[in-house]
C-alpha positions as CSV (number, residue, x, y, z in Angstrom):
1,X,91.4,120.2,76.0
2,X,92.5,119.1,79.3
3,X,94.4,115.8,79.6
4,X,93.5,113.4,83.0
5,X,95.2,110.3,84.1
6,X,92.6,108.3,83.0
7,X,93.2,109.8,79.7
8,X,96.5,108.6,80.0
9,X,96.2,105.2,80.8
10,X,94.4,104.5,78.3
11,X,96.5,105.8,76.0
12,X,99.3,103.8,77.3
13,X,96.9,100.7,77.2
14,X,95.9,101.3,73.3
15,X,99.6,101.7,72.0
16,X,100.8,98.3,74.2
17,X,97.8,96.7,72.5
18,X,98.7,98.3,68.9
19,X,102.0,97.4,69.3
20,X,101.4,94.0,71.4
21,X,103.1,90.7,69.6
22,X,99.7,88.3,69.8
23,X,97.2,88.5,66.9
24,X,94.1,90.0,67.5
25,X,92.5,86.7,67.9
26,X,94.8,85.5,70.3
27,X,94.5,88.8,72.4
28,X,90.8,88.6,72.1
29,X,91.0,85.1,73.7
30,X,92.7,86.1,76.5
31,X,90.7,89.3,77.3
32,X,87.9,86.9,77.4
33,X,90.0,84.3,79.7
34,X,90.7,87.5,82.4
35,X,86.9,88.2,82.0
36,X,85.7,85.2,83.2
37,X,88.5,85.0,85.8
38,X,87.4,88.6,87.1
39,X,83.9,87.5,87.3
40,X,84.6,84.5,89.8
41,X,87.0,86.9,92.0
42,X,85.4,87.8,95.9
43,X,84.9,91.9,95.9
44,X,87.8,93.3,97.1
45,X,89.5,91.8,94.1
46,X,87.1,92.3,91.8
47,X,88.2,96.5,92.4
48,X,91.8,95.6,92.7
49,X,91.4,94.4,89.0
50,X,88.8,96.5,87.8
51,X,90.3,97.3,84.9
52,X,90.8,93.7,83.7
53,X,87.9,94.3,81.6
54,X,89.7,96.7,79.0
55,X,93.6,96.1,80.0
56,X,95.4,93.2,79.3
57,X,98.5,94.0,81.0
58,X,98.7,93.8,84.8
59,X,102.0,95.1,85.1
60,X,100.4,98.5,83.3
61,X,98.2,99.8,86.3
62,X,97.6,103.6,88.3
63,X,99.2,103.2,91.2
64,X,98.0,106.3,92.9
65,X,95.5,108.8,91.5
66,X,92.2,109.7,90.6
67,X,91.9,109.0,87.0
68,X,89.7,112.5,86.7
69,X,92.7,114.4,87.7
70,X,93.9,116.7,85.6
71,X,97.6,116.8,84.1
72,X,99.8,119.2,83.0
73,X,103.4,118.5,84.2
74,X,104.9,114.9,84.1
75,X,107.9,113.4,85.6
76,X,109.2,110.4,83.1
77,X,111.9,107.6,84.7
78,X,112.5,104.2,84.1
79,X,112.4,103.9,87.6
80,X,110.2,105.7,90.1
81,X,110.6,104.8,93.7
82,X,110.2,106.5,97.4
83,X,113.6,108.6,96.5
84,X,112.3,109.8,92.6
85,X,109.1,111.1,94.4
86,X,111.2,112.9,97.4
87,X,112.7,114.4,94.6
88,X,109.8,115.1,92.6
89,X,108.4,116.5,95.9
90,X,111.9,119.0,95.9
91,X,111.2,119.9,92.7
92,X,107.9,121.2,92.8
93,X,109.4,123.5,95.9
94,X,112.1,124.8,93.3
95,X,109.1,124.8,90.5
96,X,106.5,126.9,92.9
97,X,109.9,129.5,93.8
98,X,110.6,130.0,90.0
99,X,106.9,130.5,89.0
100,X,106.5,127.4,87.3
101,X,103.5,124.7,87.7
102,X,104.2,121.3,89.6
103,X,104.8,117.8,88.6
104,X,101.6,116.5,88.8
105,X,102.2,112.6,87.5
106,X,104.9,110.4,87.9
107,X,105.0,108.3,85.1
108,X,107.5,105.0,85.4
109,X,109.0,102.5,83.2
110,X,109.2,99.1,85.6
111,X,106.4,98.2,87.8
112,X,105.5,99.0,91.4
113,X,103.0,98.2,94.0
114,X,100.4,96.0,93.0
115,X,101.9,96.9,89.0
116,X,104.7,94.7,90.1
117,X,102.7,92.2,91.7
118,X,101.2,91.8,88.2
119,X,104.2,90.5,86.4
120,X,104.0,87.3,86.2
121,X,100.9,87.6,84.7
122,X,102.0,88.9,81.5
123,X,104.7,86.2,80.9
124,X,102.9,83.1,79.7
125,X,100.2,84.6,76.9
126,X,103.2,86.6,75.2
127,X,106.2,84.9,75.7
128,X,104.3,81.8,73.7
129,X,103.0,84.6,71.2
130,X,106.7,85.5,70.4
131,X,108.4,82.1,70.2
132,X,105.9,81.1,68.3
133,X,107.2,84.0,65.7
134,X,110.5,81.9,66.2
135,X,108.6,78.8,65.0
136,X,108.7,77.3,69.2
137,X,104.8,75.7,69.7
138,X,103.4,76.8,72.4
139,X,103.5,73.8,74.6
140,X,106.8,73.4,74.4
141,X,107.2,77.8,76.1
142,X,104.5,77.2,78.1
143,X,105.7,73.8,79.7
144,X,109.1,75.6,80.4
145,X,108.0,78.8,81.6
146,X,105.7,77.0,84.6
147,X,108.8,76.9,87.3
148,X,109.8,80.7,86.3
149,X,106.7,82.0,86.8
150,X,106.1,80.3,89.6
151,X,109.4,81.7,91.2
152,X,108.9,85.2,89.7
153,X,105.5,85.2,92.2
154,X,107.0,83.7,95.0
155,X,109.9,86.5,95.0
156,X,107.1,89.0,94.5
157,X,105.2,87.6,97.1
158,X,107.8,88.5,99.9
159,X,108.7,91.9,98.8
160,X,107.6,95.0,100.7
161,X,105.3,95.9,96.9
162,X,103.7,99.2,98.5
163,X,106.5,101.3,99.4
164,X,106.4,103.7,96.5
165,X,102.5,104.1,96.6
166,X,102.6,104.6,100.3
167,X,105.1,107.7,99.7
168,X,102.9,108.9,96.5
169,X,100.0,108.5,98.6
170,X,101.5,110.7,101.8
171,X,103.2,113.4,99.4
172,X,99.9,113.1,97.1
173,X,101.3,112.5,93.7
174,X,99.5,110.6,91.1
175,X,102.2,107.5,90.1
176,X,101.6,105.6,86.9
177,X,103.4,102.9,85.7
178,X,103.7,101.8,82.0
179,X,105.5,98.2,81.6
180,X,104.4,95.9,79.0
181,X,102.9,98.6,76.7
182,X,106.5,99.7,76.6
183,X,108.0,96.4,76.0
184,X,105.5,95.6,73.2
185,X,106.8,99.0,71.5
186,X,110.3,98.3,71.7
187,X,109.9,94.5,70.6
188,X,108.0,95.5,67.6
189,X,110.8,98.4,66.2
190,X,114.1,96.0,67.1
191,X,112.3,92.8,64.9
192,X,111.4,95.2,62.0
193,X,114.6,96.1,61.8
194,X,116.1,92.6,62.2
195,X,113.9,91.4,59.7
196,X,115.1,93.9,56.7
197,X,118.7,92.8,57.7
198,X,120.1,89.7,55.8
199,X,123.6,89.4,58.1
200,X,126.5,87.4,57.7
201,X,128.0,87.5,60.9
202,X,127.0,89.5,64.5
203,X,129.0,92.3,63.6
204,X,126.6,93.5,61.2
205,X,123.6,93.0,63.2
206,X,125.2,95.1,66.0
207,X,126.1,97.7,63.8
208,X,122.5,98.0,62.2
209,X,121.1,98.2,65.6
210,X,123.4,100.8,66.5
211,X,121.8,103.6,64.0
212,X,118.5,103.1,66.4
213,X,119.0,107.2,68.3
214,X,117.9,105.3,71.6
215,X,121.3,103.6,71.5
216,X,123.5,106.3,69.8
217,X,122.7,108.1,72.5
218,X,123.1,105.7,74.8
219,X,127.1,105.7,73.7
220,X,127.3,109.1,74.9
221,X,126.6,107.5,78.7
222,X,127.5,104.0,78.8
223,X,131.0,102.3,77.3
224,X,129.0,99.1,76.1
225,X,125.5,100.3,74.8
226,X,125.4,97.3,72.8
227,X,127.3,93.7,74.4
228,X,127.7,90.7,72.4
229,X,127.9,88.1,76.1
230,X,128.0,85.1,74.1
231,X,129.4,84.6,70.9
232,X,131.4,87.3,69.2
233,X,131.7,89.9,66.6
234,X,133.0,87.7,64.2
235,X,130.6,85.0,64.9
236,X,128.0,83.8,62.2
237,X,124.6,85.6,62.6
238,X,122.7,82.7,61.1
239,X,118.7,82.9,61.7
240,X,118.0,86.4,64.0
241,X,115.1,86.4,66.8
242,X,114.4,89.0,69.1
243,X,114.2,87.0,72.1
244,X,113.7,89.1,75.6
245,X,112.5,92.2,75.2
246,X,108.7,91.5,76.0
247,X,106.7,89.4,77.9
248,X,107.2,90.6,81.8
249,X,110.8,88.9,82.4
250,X,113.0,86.6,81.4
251,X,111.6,83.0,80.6
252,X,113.2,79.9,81.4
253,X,116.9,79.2,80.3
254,X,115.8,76.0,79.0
255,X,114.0,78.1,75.7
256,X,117.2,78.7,74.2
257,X,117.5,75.4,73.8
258,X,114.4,75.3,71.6
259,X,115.1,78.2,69.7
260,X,118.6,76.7,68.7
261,X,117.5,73.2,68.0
262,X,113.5,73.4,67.0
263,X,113.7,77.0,65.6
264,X,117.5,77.1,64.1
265,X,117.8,80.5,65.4
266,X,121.7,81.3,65.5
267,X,121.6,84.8,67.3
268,X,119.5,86.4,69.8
269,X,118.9,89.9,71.1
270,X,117.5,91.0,74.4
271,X,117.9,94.0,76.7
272,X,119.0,91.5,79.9
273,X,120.8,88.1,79.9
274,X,121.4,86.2,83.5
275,X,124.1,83.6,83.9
276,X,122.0,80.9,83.6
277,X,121.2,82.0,80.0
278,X,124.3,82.7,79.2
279,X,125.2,79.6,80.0
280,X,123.0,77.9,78.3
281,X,123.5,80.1,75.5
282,X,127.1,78.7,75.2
283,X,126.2,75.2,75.4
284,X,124.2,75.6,72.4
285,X,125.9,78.2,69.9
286,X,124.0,80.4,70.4
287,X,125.2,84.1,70.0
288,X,123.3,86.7,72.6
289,X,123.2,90.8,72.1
290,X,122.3,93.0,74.5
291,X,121.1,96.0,73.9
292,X,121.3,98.8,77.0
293,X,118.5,98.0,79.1
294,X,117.5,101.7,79.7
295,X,117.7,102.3,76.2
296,X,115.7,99.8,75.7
297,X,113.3,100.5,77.9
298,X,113.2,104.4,76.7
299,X,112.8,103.0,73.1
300,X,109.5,101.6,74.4
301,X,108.3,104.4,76.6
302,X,109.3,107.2,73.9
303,X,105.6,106.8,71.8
304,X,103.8,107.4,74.9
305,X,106.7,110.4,75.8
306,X,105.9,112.0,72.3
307,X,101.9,111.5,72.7
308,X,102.1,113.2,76.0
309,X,104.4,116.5,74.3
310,X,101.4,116.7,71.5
311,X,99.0,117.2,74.3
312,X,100.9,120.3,75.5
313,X,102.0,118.3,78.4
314,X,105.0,119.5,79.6
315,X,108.0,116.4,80.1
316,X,110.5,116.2,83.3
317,X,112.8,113.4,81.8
318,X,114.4,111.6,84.7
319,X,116.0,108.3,86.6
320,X,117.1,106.6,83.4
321,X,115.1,108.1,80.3
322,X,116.9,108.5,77.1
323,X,114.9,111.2,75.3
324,X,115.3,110.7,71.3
325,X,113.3,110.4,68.2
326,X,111.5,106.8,67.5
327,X,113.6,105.3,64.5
């Protein structure tokens, strides 16, 4: 049975949703929120966000492509830009000369176009869903995330967002891109696994998350595939919390605060740490791992890899994709 885009987006949607960290009462909620916020939008933006009605995650969108298209042949990256799709466009020459059918999606890891524009979106419902797994109430994530989200749209704001889909649109390539759903996934297999472990100090938690194929393979390509930036080895583990793998971006520095003091966490892990939050992670004890962020990243995107294979779609892995079996 053929496979479209459409096909493929929701697939994406339903295994960021399976996967996503809120109950199902809580996601409910804030389907029903974006509802009644698409209902009050003037028309153009009532297309834009069409599919607010059935997606919770604006950073998870079709960028370019009729969702009736049929697909046979995907290129997957964590990154797609203007230069991945020249070089999808080069490919397809080499593909046509050796007899072989074209790339006819490009499916991406980090958002694009009006994907990107949609991050900030995503931070506020989950990031309070997830420290409240820590034991953080919600006011206190949502009252420090309000000046980081409102600098993650300002920055968006000013960027030139339609680049890629400009270039997908002249060199006609349907251009996906799968952020949250991706996140969710990875979240959800790193806390399982942190939550069987009972370690004494970081050493052990690093070496358990070390068996995960996403980052042993990672070791074959990177000298660090798994950093401890604050704390050390030897350090005491005390209460584990995966703390920034989900949720668009980073939150506010000021949360590792609360999950030090209100939610006696002793180590965190995420797949990205900025000075800030290193910094604060040092004034409070706290001890940070970070995992490789394309490994990361590949951990999340792999379900959706695997779904696309058992369709008989055939996989270009590029730009960053660690190919490996989910753990």
């Amino acid at each position: 049975m053929a496979v479209t885009l459409g096909d493929i987006y929701k697939k994406a949607v339903e295994i960021g949703m399976k996967n996503d960290p809120r109950t199902k009462e809580d996601l409910a909620a804030y389907m029903k929120e974006k509802k009644e916020k698409l209902k009050k939008m003037n028309e153009a933006q009532k297309k834009l966000h069409a599919d607010w009605g059935w997606n919770p995650y604006d950073d998870t969108r079709v960028i370019y492509g009729d969702l009736k298209r049929q697909v046979e042949v995907v290129y997957v990256g964590i990154d797609v830009e203007t230069q991945e799709l020249a070089l999808i466009s080069a490919l397809n020459g080499k593909r046509e000369r050796e007899g072989k059918k074209p790339i006819d999606l490009a499916l991406a890891h980090h958002p694009e176009s009006h994907a990107l524009e949609g991050l900030a979106g995503v931070m506020e419902d989950i990031q309070v869903a997830t420290m409240k797994e820590a034991g953080i109430p919600p006011n206190l994530t949502s009252g420090s995330l309000k000046d980081r989200i409102g600098d993650v749209t300002k920055s968006v704001h000013s960027d030139n967002l339609h680049r890629a889909k400009s270039a997908a649109q002249l060199l006609d390539i349907p251009f996906f891109c799968a952020h949250t759903i991706a996140d969710n996934v990875a979240y959800q297999v790193v806390s399982k696994i942190v939550q069987k472990l009972k370690p004494r100090k970081v050493k052990d938690v690093v070496e358990a998350l070390g068996k995960i194929p996403h980052f042993k393979k990672a070791a074959e390509e990177y000298s660090e595939p798994i950093s401890v930036q604050t704390g050390s080895l030897d350090s005491w583990a005390g209460k584990v919390f995966v703390e920034g793998y989900t949720g668009g971006t980073d939150g506010s520095a000021v949360i590792l605060k609360y999950l030090s003091r209100n939610a006696q966490v002793g180590t965190t892990i995420a797949m990205h740490k900025s000075k800030a939050h290193r910094d604060e992670a040092n004034k409070h004890h706290l001890n940070s791992i970070i995992t490789n962020h394309m490994a990361s990243d590949a951990l999340g995107m792999q379900p959706l890899v695997d779904w696309l294979r058992s369709k008989k779609i055939e996989v270009v892995i590029g730009c960053g994709m660690i190919d490996a079996k989910m753990p």
